[in-house]
Structure formats: structure tokens, C-alpha cells
N, C-alpha and C positions, 0 to 999 in steps of 0.2 A: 463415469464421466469420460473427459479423453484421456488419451493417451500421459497426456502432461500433468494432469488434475485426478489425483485419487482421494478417494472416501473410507475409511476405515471408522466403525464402530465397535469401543469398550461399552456396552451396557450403553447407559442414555450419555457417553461423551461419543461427540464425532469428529475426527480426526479431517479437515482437509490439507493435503499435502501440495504445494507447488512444485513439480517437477519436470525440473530442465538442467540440471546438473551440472550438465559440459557447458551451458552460457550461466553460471552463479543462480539459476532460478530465472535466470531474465525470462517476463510474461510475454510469450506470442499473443497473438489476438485473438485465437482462439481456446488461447490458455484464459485471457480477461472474460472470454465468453462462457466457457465452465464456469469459469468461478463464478461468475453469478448468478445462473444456474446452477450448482450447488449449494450457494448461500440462499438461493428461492426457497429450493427442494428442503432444505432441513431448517427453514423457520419453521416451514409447513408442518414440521412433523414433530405433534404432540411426545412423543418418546424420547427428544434430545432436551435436555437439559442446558449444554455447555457445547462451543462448538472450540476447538482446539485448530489455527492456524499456520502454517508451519510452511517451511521450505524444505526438499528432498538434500537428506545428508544434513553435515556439518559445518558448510563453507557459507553458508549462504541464506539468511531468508528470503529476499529476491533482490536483484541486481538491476529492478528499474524493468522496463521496455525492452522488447528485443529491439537493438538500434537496428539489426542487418534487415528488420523487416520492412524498416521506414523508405527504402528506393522505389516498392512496387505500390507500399502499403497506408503509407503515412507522406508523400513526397510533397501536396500540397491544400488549399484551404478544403476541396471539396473531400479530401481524403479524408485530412482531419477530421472533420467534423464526424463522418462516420466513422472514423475512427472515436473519437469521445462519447457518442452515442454509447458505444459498448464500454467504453471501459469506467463511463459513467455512470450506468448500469449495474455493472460489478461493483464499486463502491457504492451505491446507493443499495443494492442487496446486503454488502457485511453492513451497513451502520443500520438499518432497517432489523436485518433478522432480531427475532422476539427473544433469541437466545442468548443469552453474554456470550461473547465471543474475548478469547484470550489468543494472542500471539507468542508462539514461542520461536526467539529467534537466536538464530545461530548465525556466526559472523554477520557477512556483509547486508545491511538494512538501505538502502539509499533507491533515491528517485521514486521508481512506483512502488519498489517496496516500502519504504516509510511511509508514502501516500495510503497504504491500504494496513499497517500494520497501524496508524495514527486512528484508524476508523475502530478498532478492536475496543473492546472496554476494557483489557489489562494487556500488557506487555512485560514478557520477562526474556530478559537477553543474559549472553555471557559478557566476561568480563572483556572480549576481546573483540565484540559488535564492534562494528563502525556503521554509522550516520552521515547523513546527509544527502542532496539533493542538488548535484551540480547541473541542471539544465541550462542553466545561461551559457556553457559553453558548448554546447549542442544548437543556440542560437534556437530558444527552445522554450515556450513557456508552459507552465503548469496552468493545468485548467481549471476552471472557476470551484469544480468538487473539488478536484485536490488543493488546492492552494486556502478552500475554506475547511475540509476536514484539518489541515494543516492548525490553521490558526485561531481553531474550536478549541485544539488538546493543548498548544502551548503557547498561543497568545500572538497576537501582533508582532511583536517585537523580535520573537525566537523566531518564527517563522519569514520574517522580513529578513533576519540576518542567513539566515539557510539558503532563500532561493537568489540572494544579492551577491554573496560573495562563493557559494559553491564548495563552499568548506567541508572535507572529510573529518571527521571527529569522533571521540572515541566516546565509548560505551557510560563513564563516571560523566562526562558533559551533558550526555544526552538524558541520564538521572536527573542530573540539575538543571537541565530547563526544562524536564513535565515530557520527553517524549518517550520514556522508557519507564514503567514502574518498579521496577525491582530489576536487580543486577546479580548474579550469582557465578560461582565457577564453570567453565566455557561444558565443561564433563558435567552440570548440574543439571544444564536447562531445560532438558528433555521430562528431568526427572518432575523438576520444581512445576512446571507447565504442566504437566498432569495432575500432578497434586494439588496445583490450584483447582485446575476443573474439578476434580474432585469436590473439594472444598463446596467450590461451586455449586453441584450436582447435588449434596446433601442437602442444600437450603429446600427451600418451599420455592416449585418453580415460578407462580404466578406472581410470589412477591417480587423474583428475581425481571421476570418480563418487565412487570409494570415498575421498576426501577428502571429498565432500562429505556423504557417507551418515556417515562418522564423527565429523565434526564436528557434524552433526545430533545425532546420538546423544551425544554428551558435553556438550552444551547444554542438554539436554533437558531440560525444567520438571517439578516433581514435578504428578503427577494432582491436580485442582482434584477437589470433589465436583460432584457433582449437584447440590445445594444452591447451591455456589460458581457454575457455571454459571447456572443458574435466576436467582440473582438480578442478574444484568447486565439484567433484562430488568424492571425494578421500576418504571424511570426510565420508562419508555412508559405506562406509566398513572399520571402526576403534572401538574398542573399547568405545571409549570416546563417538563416538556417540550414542552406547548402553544403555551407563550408563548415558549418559543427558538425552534421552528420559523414561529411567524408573526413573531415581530420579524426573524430573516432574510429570511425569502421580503418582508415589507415593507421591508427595507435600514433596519430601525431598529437602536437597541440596546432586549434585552431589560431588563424590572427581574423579578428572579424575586420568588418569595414564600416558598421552602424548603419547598412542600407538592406 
């Protein structure tokens, strides 16, 4: 894959790693575009059992969107949209692949990394994760997959309170409202994420598939319109989203104006 997305195989477990290190894992767009491209390539492939998710190092499963990319890349509705295209894409290949997919995550989980670790069939974090998904202050909305892989895993209500008030939260919170499944010591998680797949790996694969393809399908969100679609993409041509994206990229805090 590229430079940012590598592949590593134990036997039938496949390792994919996000790596961007020096921005917490934050995903380039070409980092969204491996990844689903490699969540395509190893449904495909009868040989994998489990596929294992991950961010490069310790600090970090991913840190959201790279923001510095959003001036050339993301700045307004027509970018967006091809912008969503792909990174819709990428989540629509992790919740799709035939394989359980587990997340193993280390510290920080928030914005597109919660969006794509929520798509996983298991998560296992440290004690020392943090959560959440501040885009409101980026003058910023989550797109229609993310905001419904969102509120598949933990419900209306958890998920309303996430993208409304922007809240960072620790790892025992995010246990008790359904977006992490198991919490272990920050030195375990590497360990315990394999040993799931494992776990995993030893079952009968097609039983494990067709669990998963069924549980996909009884989850399943009713069809949004066209319309419902379209307008996630309104927030790109307002002010407010101007002024999130330079108060981040300057480490300020924004003051929006609701225009």
C-alpha cells in the first residue's frame, strides 16, 4: 500500500497499520484511499480470517482528518463531496469486508478515528484512550456514513451527545456507552488485540462471515434521501467552517458567528 498504510501478515491474521505518527495518525486522503483499498484487497482474500486495525506506535489510533490538508483539499461544497466520496468508501469497505475486523487502539481515538474504529466488530483500547469527536468546532459536520456508523454501535443518544457538545472522554466512559468493548492496561493492548484475532482465527471462518454479513444486515439504517445526503455538505461553504479550520491549524480556539 502507501507510504502511510501498511499490511503485515501473521498466518490468516492481517495486520493494517495507520501511519502518520508525527500528526497522532491524522488520515491524509490518500491515507482514506488505501485504506479502502486494503479493506477491498483482504476481504477478497480467502486466507485471512481476522483483520487487526491499528495506528503506528502508542499515542495514537488516529487523530481524525488531517486538518492542514482541508485549504487545498477539503476548502469547499464541491471539494467535499469528493472528498466523502473516498472517505466514504473506506468506511464502507471496513463495515463490508467478510472478515471480523478488531481495532486495537492506543491513546488517542477521536473524530475519523472513532468513525472507522465504530465500524470494527470489536475494540479493545487502553486504559488511557481518549474519545470523542469535536467537529462542531471545526464548524464541521460528520457525514451521513459516519454519523450512522456512529449511531449503529452506540445509539442515538450517545452519539447525539458526541458530535453536540464535542466532548473529550476517557477510555471507562466510552466502555459504558458501547463504543469500546473491552478496556485493558495501556502495555496490554497490543497483546490482547492479537489474542482476540486469534480467538477469532480459530473459529470456523464462514460461520464467523456469515455472522458478520448478518448482523450487518439487521443493523441496517433506513436509506437517507438524496437531499439528506446533499446537505452534510452545506457546512463547507459557511463561514464558521472557515474560522474552525484556521483557529485549529493556529492552535486557537474558534468564536463562530452561526453564518
Amino acid at each position: 500500500m502507501g507510504d502511510m498504510l501498511t499490511i503485515e501478515r501473521d498466518g490468516d491474521i492481517a495486520v493494517v497499520s495507520l501511519d502518520n505518527p508525527a500528526k497522532m495518525n491524522a488520515l491524509t486522503l490518500s491515507m482514506w484511499r488505501d485504506l479502502g483499498a486494503a479493506m477491498n484487497e483482504l476481504s477478497d482474500d480467502d486466507g485471512v480470517r481476522c483483520v487487526v486495525l491499528r495506528g503506528a506506535g502508542s499515542k495514537a489510533f488516529a487523530a481524525g482528518a488531517d486538518i492542514g490538508e482541508f485549504a487545498t483539499l477539503r476548502s469547499n461544497r464541491e471539494q467535499a463531496r469528493a472528498y466523502a466520496e473516498i472517505t466514504t468508501a473506506a468506511m464502507e469497505a471496513i463495515e463490508r469486508c467478510r472478515h471480523p475486523v478488531v481495532a486495537m487502539i492506543h491513546g488517542v481515538c477521536v473524530g475519523g478515528g472513532l468513525e472507522i474504529a465504530s465500524l470494527c466488530d470489536i475494540r479493545i483500547c487502553g486504559e488511557s484512550s481518549r474519545f470523542g469527536a469535536p467537529v462542531g468546532q471545526l464548524g464541521l459536520t460528520m457525514s451521513c456514513a459516519e454519523l450512522g456508523a456512529l449511531i449503529r454501535l452506540a445509539g442515538r443518544p450517545v452519539a447525539m451527545e458526541i458530535v453536540l457538545e464535542g466532548r473529550i472522554f476517557n477510555a471507562q466512559e466510552a466502555l459504558a456507552k458501547g463504543l469500546t468493548s473491552r478496556v485493558v492496561a495501556d502495555d496490554a493492548v497490543e497483546e490482547e488485540a492479537i489474542a482476540t484475532a486469534r480467538r477469532i482465527a480459530r473459529g470456523a471462518p464462514l460461520v464467523a462471515r456469515w455472522h458478520k454479513q448478518a448482523a450487518n444486515t439487521l443493523t441496517r439504517s433506513p436509506a437517507l434521501s438524496a437531499a439528506d445526503i446533499e446537505s452534510a455538505f452545506d457546512c463547507f461553504d459557511t463561514e464558521d467552517f472557515r474560522i474552525g479550520a484556521q483557529a485549529f491549524n493556529a492552535k486557537q480556539k474558534p468564536v463562530f458567528k452561526g453564518k
